[in-house]
C-alpha positions as CSV (number, residue, x, y, z in Angstrom):
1,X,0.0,0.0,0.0
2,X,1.5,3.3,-1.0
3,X,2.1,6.4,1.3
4,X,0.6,9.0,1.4
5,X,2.5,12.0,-0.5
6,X,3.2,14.7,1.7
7,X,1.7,17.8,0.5
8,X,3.4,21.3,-0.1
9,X,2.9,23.6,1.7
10,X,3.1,27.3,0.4
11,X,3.8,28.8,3.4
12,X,7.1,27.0,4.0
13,X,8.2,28.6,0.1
14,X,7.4,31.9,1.1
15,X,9.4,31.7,5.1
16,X,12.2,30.6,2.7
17,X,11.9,33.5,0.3
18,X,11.5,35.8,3.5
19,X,15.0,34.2,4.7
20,X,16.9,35.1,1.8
21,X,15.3,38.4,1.3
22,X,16.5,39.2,4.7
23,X,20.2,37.8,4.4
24,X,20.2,40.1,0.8
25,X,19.1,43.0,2.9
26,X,21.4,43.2,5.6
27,X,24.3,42.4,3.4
28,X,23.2,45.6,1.4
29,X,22.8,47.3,4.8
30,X,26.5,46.7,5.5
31,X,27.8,47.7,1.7
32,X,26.0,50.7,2.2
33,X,27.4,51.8,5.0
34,X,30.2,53.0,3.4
35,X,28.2,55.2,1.1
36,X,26.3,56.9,3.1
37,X,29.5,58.5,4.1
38,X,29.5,61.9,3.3
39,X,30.8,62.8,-0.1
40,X,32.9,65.8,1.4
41,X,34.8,63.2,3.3
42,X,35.9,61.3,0.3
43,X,36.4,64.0,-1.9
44,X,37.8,66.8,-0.3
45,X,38.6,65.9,3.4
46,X,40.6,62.7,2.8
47,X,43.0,65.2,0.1
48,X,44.1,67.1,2.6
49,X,44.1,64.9,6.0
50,X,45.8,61.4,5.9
51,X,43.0,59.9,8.2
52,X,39.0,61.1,8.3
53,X,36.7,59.7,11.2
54,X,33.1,61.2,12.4
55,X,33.8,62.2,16.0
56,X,32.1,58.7,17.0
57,X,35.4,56.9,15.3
58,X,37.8,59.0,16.0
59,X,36.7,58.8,20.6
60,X,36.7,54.7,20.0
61,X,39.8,54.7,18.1
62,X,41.5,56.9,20.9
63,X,40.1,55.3,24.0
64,X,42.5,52.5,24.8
65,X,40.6,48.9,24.7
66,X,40.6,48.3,28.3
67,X,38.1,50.9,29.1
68,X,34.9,48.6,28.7
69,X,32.6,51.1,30.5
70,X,33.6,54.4,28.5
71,X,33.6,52.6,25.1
72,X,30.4,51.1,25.8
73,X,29.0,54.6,26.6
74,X,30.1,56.4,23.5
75,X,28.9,53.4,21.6
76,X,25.2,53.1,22.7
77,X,24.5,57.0,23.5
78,X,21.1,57.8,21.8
79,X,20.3,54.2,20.6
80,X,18.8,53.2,24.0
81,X,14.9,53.0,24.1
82,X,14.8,53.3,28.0
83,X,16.3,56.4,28.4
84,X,15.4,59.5,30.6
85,X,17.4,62.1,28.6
86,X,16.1,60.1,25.5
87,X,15.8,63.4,23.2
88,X,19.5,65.1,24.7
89,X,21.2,61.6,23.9
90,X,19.6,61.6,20.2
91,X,21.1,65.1,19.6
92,X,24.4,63.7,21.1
93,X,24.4,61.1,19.1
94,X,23.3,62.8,15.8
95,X,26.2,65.3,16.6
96,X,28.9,62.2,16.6
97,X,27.8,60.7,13.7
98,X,27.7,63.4,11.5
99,X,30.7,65.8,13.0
100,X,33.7,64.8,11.0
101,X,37.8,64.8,12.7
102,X,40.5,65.1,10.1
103,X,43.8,64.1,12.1
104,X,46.9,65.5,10.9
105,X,49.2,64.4,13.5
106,X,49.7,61.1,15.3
107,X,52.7,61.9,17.9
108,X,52.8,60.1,21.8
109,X,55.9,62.3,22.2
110,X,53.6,65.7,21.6
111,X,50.7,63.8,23.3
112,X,52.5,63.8,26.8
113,X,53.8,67.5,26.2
114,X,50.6,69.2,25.8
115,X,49.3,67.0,29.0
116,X,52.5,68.2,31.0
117,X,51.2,71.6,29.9
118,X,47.8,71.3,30.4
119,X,48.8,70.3,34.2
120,X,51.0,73.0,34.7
121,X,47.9,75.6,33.1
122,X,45.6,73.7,35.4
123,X,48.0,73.7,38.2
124,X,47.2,70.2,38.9
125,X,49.7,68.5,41.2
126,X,48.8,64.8,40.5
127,X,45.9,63.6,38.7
128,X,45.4,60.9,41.3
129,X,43.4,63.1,43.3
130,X,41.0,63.1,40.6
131,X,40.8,59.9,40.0
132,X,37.1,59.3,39.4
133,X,36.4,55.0,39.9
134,X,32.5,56.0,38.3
135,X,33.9,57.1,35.1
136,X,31.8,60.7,35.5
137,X,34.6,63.2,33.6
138,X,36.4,65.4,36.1
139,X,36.1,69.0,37.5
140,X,37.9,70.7,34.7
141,X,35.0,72.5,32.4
142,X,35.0,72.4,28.3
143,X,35.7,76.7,28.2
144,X,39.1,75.8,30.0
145,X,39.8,72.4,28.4
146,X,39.1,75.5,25.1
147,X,41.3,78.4,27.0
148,X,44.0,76.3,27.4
149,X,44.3,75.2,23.6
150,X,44.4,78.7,22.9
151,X,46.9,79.3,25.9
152,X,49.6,76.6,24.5
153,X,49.4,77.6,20.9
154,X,50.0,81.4,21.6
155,X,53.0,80.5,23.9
156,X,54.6,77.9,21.0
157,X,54.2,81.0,19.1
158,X,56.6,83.5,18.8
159,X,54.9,86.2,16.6
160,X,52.1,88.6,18.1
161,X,49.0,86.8,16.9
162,X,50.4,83.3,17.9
163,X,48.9,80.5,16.1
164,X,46.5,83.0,13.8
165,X,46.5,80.2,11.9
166,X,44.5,78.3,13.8
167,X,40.5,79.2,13.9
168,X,40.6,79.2,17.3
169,X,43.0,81.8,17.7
170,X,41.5,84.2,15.2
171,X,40.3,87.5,17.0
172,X,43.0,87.2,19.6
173,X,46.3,88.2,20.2
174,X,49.3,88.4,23.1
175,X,48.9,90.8,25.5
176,X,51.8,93.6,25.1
177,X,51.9,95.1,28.6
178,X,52.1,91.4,29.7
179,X,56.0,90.2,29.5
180,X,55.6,86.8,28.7
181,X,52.5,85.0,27.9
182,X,53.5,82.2,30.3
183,X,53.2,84.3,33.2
184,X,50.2,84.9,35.2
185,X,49.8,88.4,36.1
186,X,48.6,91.5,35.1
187,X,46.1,89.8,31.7
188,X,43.4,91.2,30.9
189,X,41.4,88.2,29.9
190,X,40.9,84.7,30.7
191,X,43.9,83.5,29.4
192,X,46.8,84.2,30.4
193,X,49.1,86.5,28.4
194,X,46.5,86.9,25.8
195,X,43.5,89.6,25.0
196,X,40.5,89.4,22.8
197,X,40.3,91.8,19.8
198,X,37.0,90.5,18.9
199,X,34.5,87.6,19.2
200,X,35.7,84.1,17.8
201,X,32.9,82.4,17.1
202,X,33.8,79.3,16.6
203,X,35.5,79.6,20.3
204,X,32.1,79.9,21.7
205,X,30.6,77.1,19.9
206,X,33.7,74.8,21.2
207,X,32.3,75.7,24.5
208,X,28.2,74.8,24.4
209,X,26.6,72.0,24.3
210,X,26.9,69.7,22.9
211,X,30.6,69.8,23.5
212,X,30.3,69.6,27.6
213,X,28.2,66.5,27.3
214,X,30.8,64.9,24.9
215,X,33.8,65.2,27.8
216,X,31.3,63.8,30.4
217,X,31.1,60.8,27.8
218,X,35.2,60.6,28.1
219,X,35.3,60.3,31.6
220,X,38.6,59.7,33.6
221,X,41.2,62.5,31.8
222,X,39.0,62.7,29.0
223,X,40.5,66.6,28.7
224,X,43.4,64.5,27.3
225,X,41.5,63.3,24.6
226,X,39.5,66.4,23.9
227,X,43.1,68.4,24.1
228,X,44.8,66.3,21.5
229,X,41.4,66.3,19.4
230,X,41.4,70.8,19.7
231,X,45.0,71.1,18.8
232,X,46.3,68.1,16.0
233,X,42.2,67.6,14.3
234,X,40.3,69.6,12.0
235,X,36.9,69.2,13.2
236,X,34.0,69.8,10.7
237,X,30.2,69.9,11.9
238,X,27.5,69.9,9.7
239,X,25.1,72.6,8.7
240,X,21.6,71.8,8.2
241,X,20.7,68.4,8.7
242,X,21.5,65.9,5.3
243,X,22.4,68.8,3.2
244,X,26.0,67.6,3.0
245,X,27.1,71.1,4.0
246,X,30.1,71.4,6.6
247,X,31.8,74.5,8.1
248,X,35.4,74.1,9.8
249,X,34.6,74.7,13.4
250,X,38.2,74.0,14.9
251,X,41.8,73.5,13.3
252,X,44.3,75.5,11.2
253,X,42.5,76.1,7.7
254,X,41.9,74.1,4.8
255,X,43.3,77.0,3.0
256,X,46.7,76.8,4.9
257,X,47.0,72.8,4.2
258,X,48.6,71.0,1.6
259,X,47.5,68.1,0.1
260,X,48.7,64.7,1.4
261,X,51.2,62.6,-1.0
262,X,49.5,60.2,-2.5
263,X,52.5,57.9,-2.0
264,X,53.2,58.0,1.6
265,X,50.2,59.6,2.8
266,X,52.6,62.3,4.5
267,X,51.9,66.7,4.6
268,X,54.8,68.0,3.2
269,X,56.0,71.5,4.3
270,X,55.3,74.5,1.5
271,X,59.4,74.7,0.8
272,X,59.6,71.2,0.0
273,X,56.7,71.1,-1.9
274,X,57.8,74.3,-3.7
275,X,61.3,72.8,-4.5
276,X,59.9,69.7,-6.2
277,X,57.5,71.6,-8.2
278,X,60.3,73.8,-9.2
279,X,62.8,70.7,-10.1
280,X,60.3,69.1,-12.4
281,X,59.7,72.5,-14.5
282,X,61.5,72.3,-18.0
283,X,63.7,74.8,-18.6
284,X,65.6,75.9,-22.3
285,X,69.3,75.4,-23.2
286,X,69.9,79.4,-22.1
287,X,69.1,78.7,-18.6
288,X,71.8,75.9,-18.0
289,X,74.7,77.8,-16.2
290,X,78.3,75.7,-16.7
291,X,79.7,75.6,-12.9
292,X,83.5,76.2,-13.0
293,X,85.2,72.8,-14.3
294,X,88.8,72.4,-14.9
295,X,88.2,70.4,-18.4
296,X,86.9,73.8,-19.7
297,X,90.4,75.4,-19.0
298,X,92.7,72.6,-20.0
299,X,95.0,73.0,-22.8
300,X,93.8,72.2,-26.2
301,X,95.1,68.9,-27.6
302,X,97.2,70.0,-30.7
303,X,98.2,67.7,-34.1
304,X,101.4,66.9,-35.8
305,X,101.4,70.5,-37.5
306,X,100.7,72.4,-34.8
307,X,96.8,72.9,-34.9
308,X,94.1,72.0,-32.9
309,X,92.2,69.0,-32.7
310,X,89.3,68.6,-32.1
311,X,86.9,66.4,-30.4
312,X,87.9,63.9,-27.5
313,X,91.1,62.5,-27.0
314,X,91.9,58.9,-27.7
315,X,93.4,58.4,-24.4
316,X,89.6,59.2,-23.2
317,X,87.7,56.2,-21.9
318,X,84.7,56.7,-24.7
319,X,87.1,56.5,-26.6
320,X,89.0,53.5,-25.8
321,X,87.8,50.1,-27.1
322,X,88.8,48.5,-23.9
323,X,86.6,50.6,-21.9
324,X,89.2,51.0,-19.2
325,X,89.2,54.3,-17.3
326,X,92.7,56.2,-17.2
């Protein structure tokens, strides 16, 4: 007696086609996520800085792998659904995924001098006394994490606008009557040695949220990281939301760069860049100048008569059939 035959059922067709369309979906969802980068970022901001990051790479990359807690808190700001600061952690998190950090420099060595500075501006003894177990950031604000960045490039500086390159120094300059902008008396302004000649915007905006809330997310000496990010980045925020228009809000300009090599990735100082451009330019017959040369004042080679001959000697080694050198 034959079996019954097991009928098809349509449903298990279509769970199977649902499968496969979701496999498809989320493999598109990860190719795309490298489009839905900016085009600025390709196209103009990777020219000019040898590594681009939204600010949400760059404080993961720079956070060292043992700090579980913080990295976890950068990571899953504004994607919780139980939150009670659910619409301040959206903005936060909106603001690190669409900021952008071009880093120019990558140097421990200048790393630990600008945190020796910053303790000496801060005139913090030991940073063990601050030591915060919670992972809460510590009692230094944004505005002098800001003040101080401005402090160290003016006093690297020795012209009277200091780092005017920089945006953050723009509208200020050292203070005359003061005798050297690393002393601490007789300033007329929040920093030390240096005066305001007018508003900096870009200053202010370094100092309001959502800035403050971003070096609470840093925690223990997270003004390191926020230091090093001010003074070696070029940080680019977005104006208008999905308009794919960003204003420099803190580095030196764009203007002042140059463009990275495209064999070793390196920015090469204007003179050197200058000198190769000028060594590759072709240049006519009149502009070769002979440099002084001994074979242009030797004695002519003279003939069995008497007169002059011409052309190379035989003794010469392009002469020779041997090819040996005499």
């Amino acid at each position: 007696m034959a079996g019954k035959r097991k009928r098809k059922r349509p449903g298990n067709a279509l769970e199977r086609g649902e499968k496969r369309q979701k496999v498809s979906s989320s493999s598109t969802a990860n190719g795309s996520a490298t489009t839905k980068d900016p085009v600025v970022k390709q196209a103009l901001l990777a020219q000019y800085y040898p590594r681009v990051f939204t600010l949400r790479e760059y404080l993961l990359c720079k956070l060292p792998s043992t700090s579980k807690i913080r990295r976890k808190k950068i990571q899953c700001v504004g994607r919780g659904k139980n939150s009670e600061h659910a619409e301040g952690d959206h903005n936060v998190s909106e603001f690190l995924d669409q900021t952008l950090v071009g880093e120019l420099v990558c140097n421990e060595r200048l790393r630990e001098d600008q945190w020796r500075q910053w303790t000496v501006f801060s005139q913090r003894a030991d940073d063990s006394n601050f030591a915060n177990v919670s992972g809460v950031g510590g009692g230094y604000s944004q505005s002098e994490i800001v003040d101080f960045a401005i402090w160290l490039l003016f006093s690297k500086s020795g012209t009277m606008n200091g780092g005017a390159q920089h945006l953050l120094c723009q509208g200020f300059r050292k203070d005359i009557s003061s005798r050297d902008v690393n002393r601490d008396e007789d300033f007329t302004s929040a920093i030390p040695g240096v005066v305001s000649i007018y508003p900096n915007s870009n200053v202010t905006a370094m100092k309001v949220s959502p800035w403050p809330q971003v070096l609470n997310l840093l925690g223990k000496e997270g003004e390191r990281l926020m230091i090093a990010l001010i003074l070696d980045c070029g940080i680019f925020v977005e104006v208008g939301k999905g308009r794919g228009i960003y204003h420099q809000l803190c580095g030196i300009p764009m203007g002042e760069l140059q463009t990275c090599s495209p064999l070793n990735q390196k920015i090469l100082p204007g003179s050197l860049l200058k000198s190769i451009g000028e060594s590759q330019t072709a240049k006519a017959p009149s502009n070769i100048a002979f440099v002084r040369n001994r074979m242009l004042y030797a004695r002519a080679a003279l003939n069995a008569q008497g007169g002059v001959r011409f052309g190379l000697r035989h003794i010469r080694e392009f002469n020779s059939e041997s090819g040996e050198f005499y």
